[in-house]
C-alpha positions, 0 to 999 in steps of 0.5 A: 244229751239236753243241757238245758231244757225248758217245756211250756216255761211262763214265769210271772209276777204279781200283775205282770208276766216276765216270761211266757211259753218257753219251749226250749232244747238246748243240747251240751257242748252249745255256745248259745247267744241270748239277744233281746232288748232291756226287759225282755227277760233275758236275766229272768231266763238265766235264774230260772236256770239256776233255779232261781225262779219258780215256774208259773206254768211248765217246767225247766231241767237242767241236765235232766233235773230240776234245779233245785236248792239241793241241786244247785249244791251238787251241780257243776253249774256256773252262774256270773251274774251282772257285773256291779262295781266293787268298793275299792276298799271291799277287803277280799282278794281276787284269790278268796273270791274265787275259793268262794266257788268252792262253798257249794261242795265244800260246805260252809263249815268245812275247811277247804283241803288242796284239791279246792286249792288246785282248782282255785289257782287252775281257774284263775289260771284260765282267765289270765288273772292268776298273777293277781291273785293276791290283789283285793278285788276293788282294785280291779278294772271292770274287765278284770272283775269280770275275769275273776267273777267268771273263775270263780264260777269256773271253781265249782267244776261248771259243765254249764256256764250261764253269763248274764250281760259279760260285757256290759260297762266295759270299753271295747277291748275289755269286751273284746278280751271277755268274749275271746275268754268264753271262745277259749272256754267254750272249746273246752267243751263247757256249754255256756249261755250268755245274754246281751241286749247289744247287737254288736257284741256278736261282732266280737264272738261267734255263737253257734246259736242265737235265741231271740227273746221278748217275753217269749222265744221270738227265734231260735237257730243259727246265726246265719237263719235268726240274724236276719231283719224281720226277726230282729225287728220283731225281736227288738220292736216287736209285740211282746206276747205276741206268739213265735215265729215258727223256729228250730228247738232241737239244736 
């Protein structure tokens, strides 16, 4: 089964185009790494996924459906934006953020009931953090924030989990410990997709699959096919627009 499926996908604004002629089979079970340089799309790549991005041209599915507003509500889809410091006086412990993955099924005016709880606790139990639970958030180191935004992504019961730039900002063994944490993840059978500009983050995580992106899909395949120096080269020096190198789409 597809997780996430892009067909001639270009995304544009006003005098500019961000995306242009995404073809894309990514099947479940993926752990897939997201590379390119700053600006080349690849934040606008994991919104389109979420659905937060509507299609100039083309379309996207996710798990054979559109992700649309209704979708996203009933989907188990995870989505862990860029990490932004949090005010250490921002009064919300790490518990009640994670019990905010919970809105999307419970909606805003129902009571959470204790299977929601359960679900809460299993997943900050699963990114090491459930000792912490009652600790407010700014508080909290970069690497620690990132733990508990990733749970409560976990809380909605994600089948796909989407991580734009996990590591960006935080020193090495903060970055070695997130990228271990979506290894543990990824073996529990969730396909993730994670985005990074920086090449040396694959040192830290193996992927099974890496596409390349500048605007456009420059590669797609396995490491040992698209890591290769004139994909890198055309990926992070290259033309933008400038067309694909031919590639696997059907892993």
């Amino acid at each position: 089964m597809l997780a996430v499926e892009f067909d001639s996908f270009s995304y544009s604004l006003p005098q500019r185009d961000i995306l242009w002629d995404i073809n894309l089979r990514i099947a479940s079970g993926s752990c897939v790494g997201i590379i390119g340089p700053n600006g080349s799309g690849k934040s606008t790549l994991i919104k389109s996924i979420v659905g937060l991005n509507q299609a100039t041209k083309g379309s996207v599915k996710v798990f054979g459906q559109p992700p649309t507003r209704e979708w996203r509500r009933k989907m188990q889809l995870g989505y862990v934006p860029q990490l932004k410091t949090m005010d250490k006086d921002f009064p919300i412990s790490v518990y009640e953020v994670v019990l905010l993955g919970r809105t999307g099924r419970l909606g805003w005016f129902n009571r959470p009931r204790a299977e929601d709880h359960h679900l809460v606790e299993q997943a900050l139990s699963k990114v090491n953090m459930l000792n912490l639970k009652d600790r407010p958030i700014g508080q909290l180191s970069g690497g620690q924030q990132q733990r508990v935004l990733i749970a409560r992504a976990l809380a909605t019961e994600s089948r796909l989990l989407l991580l734009d730039e996990p590591a960006t900002g935080l020193d090495i063994p903060s970055q070695q410990s997130i990228f271990r944490l979506i290894e543990d993840l990824h073996g529990d059978g969730i396909t993730i997709l994670t985005t990074t500009h920086d090449l040396a983050a694959l040192e830290y995580h193996h992927f099974d699959l890496i596409i390349c992106l500048n605007q456009t899909v420059i590669a797609f395949g396995p490491p040992q096919e698209v890591l290769v120096p004139h994909i890198l080269e055309r990926t992070f020096m290259g033309n933008q627009l400038g067309g694909n190198i031919p590639y696997a789409s059907t892993y």
